[in-house]
C-alpha positions, 0 to 999 in steps of 0.5 A: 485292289477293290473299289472302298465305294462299291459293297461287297455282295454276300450270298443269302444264308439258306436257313434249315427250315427253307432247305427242308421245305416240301415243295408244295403242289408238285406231284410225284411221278407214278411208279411203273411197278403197281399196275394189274392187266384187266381183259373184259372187266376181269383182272386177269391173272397178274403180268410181270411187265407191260409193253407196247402201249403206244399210238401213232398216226401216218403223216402225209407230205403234201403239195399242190403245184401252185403253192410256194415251195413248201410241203404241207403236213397232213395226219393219216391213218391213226395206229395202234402197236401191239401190246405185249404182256409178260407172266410166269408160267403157272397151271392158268391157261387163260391167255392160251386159250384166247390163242387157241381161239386165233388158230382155231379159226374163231377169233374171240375179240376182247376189250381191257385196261392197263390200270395205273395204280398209285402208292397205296393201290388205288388206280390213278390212271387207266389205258384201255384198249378195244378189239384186241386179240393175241397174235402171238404166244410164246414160252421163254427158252428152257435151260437146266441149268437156269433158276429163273422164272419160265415167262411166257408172253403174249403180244395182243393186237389192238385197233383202239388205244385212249388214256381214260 
């Protein structure tokens, strides 16, 4: 049995206008397929995917004999893991060559940028690195009875990473 003087709640009606109403001042979150790969200023040739951009720093546990029980946390070395990059095989051996440089004995240093690139193409963020060099270069595995994309790979050591 219900109380007569205790009224009954009705939920809100949500009108069509209020359910269709963009909301205003929340940007969409870019997307991870519009980006080019610059090396010295250049584009480079176009890369099917980016890997690796990330930095870290070393925590060292610390404590003085004196002190309560309690370990404080200190940041160390600042790091900076490799970035690899993914392309298809084609006649450019750009990216070899730059390895080849590493073998030869005359390691050639390059600065670059992954640009971020919003909808309409224009860069709306830019990830820079310094100093890089390829430590690695690898072709994907063959197979005749495959129809994929041969993909070659190159995985680029990098002493500086900032978001510009």
């Amino acid at each position: 049995m219900q109380d007569k003087n205790i009224p009954k709640r009705r939920p809100k009606r949500i009108t069509k206008e209020a359910k269709m109403a963009p909301v205003a001042g929340r940007p969409d979150p870019y997307n991870k397929f519009n980006f080019v790969v610059e090396i010295d200023g250049i584009a480079a040739a176009g890369f099917m995917s980016v890997e690796g951009i990330e930095t870290l720093t070393d925590v060292i546990n610390y404590r003085e004999g004196n002190e309560v029980a309690q370990i404080r946390k200190l940041p160390g070395l600042h790091k900076f893991t490799n970035i690899t990059l993914k392309r298809g095989v084609t006649n450019n051996r750009d990216m070899w060559e730059w390895r080849k440089t590493v073998l030869d004995g005359t390691t050639q240093r390059r600065n670059g940028s992954v640009v971020i690139l919003n909808e309409s193409r224009q860069e709306v963020l830019r990830v820079n690195f310094q100093n890089a060099w390829p430590c690695r270069w690898k072709i994907g595995g063959l197979d005749a009875l495959d129809s994929q994309v041969l993909i070659e790979e190159i995985e680029l050591v990098v002493e500086d990473l900032r978001l510009a």
